[in-house]
C-alpha positions in Angstrom: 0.0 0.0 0.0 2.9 2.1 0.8 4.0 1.7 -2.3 1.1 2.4 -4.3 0.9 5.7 -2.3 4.1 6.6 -3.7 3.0 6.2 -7.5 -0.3 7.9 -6.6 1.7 10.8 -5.3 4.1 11.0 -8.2 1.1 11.1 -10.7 -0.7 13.9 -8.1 2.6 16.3 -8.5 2.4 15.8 -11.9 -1.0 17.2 -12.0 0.1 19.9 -10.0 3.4 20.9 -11.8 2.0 22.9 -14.8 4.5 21.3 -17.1 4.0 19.9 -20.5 4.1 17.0 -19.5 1.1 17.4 -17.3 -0.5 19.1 -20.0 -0.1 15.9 -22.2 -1.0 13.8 -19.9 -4.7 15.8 -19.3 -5.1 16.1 -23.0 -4.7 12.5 -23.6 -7.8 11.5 -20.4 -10.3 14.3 -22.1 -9.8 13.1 -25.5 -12.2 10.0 -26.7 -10.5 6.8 -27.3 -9.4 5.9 -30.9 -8.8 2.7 -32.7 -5.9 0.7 -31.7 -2.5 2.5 -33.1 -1.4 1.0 -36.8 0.7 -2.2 -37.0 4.3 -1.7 -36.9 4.0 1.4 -34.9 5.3 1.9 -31.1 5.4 5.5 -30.4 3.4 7.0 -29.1 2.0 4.2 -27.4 -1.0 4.7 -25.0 -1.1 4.0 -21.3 -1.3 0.6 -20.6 -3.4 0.6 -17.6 -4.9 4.3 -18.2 -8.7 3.2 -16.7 -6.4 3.8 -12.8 -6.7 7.3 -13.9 -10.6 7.6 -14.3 -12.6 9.0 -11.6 -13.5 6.4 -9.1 -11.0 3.8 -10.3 -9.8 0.7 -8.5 -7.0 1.1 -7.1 -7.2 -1.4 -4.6 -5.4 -4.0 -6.7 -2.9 -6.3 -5.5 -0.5 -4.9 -8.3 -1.6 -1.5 -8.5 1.4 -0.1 -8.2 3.3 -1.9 -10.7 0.5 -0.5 -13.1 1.0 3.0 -12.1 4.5 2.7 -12.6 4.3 1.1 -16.1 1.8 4.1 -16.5 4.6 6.7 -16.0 7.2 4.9 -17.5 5.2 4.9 -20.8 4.3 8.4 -20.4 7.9 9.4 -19.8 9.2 7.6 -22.6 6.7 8.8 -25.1 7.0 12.4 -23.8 11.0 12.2 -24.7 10.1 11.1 -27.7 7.3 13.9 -28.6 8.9 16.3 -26.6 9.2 19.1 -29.8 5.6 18.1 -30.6 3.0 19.5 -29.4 1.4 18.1 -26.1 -2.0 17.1 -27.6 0.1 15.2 -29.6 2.7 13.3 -26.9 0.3 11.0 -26.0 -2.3 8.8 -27.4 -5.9 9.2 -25.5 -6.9 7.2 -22.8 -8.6 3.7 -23.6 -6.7 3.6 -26.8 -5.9 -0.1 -27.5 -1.7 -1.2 -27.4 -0.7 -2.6 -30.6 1.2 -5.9 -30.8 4.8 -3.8 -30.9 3.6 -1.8 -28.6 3.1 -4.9 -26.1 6.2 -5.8 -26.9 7.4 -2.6 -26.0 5.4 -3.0 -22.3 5.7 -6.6 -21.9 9.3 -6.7 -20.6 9.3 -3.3 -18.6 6.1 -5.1 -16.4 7.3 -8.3 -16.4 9.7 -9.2 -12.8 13.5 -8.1 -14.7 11.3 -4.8 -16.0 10.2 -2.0 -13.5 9.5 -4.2 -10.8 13.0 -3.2 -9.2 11.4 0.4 -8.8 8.8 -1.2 -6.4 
């Protein structure tokens, strides 16, 4: 729980901090989902687990925080790689369906060797 705490609190500064990346990161929950990104593609790739962010989500999951952390981890990534884009652009809307490269891109980064060693 601790833990989880930690990632919440991470994501709460982030709403706080004004930046762009907050900015992308607010643009991407108020847009509507699209269709799943095209084959072949990996960035930007969508939030894995972007339904924690909704109001009233479950965060009561065993691996919660493990989600939350692939959630910024993706973010980060995609906004270094967008960062001369614009911010609408940085990051795909929520509920936007991963790609089969774009699994493979999360895949290893949640499995135990991935980001688990930031729990």
């Amino acid at each position: 729980m601790h833990v989880q705490r930690n990632w919440s609190g991470l994501f709460d500064r982030l709403r706080r901090s004004g930046s762009k990346m907050m900015r992308s990161f607010f643009s991407a929950k108020a847009r509507p989902p699209q269709r799943r990104a095209p084959s072949g593609k990996v960035w930007p790739c969508p939030l894995p687990f972007s339904s924690l962010h909704a109001r009233g989500a479950n965060r009561r999951q065993r691996d919660v925080a493990l989600k939350l952390a692939l959630n910024f981890t993706v973010l980060s990534l995609n906004f270094l790689y967008g960062s001369q884009r614009h911010f609408a652009e940085v990051v795909p809307s929520f509920g936007n369906a991963l790609n089969l490269e774009q699994w493979g891109l999360a895949f290893p980064l949640w499995s135990e060797n991935g980001i688990a060693f930031l729990l």
